[in-house]
C-alpha positions as CSV (number, residue, x, y, z in Angstrom):
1,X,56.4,0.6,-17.5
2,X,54.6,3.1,-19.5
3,X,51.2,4.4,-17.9
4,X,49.9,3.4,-21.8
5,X,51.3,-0.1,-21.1
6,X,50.0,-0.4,-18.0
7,X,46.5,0.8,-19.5
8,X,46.4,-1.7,-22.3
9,X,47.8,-4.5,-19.3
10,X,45.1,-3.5,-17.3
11,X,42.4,-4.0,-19.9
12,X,43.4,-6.9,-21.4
13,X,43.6,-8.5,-17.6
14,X,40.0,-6.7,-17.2
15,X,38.4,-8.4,-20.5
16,X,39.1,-11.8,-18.9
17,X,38.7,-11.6,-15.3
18,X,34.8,-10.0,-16.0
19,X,33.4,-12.8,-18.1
20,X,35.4,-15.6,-16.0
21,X,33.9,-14.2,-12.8
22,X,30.6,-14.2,-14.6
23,X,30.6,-17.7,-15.9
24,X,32.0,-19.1,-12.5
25,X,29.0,-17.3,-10.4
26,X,26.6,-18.5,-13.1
27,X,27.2,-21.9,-13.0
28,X,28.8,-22.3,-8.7
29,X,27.3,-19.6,-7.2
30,X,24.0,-21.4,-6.2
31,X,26.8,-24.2,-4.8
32,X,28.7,-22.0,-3.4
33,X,26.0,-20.0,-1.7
34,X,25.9,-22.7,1.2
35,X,29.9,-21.6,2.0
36,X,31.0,-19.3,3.9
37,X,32.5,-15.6,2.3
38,X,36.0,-16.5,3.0
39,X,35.5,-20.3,1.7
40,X,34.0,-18.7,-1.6
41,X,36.6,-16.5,-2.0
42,X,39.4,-18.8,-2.0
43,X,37.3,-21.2,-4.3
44,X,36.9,-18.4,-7.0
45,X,40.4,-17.0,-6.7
46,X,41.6,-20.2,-6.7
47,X,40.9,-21.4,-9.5
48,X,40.2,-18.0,-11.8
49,X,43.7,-17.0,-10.9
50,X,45.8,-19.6,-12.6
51,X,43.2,-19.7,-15.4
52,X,43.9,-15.2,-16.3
53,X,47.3,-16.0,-15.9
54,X,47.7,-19.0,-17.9
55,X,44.9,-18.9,-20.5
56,X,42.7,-16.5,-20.7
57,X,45.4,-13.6,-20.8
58,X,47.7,-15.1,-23.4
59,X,44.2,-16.0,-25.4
60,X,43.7,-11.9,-25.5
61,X,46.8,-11.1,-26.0
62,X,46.8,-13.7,-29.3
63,X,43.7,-12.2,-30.7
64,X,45.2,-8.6,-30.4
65,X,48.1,-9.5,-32.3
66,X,46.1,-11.0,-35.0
67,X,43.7,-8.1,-35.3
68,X,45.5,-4.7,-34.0
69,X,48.0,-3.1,-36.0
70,X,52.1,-3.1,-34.1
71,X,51.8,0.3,-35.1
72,X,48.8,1.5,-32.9
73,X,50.2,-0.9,-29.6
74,X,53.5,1.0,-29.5
C-alpha cells in the first residue's frame, strides 16, 4: 500500500472514529463512569468497532466519491 493510501485510509478511519467516540462519551459516559476502566473499554470498543467498520467508514468513503474528483484520490 502506498504511504498516500495509507494517509487518506487513516483519515477517513480518523473522521469517524473522533465524532463516534464523542457521541458515545456524551451520551454513556456518565453510565459508564460507575464501571470499571477495563469494563468501559470493552463497552466502547465493542460496539464503535463494528459500527467504523461497517457504517461509518463506508458512509465517508460514499461522500468522497460523490464530492472528490478520481483524479485528485489517485
Amino acid at each position: 500500500m502506498k504511504t498516500k493510501m495509507k494517509l487518506m485510509a487513516s483519515l477517513k478511519i480518523w473522521a469517524v472514529i473522533y465524532p463516534s467516540i464523542t457521541l458515545f462519551l456524551a451520551v454513556f459516559g456518565e453510565a459508564l463512569s460507575v464501571l470499571p476502566l477495563y469494563q468501559r473499554t470493552f463497552l466502547l470498543t465493542i460496539t464503535l468497532v463494528p459500527w467504523i467498520v461497517f457504517v461509518g467508514v463506508p458512509f465517508v468513503d460514499r461522500v468522497l466519491q460523490k464530492f472528490v474528483p478520481e483524479s485528485v484520490k489517485k
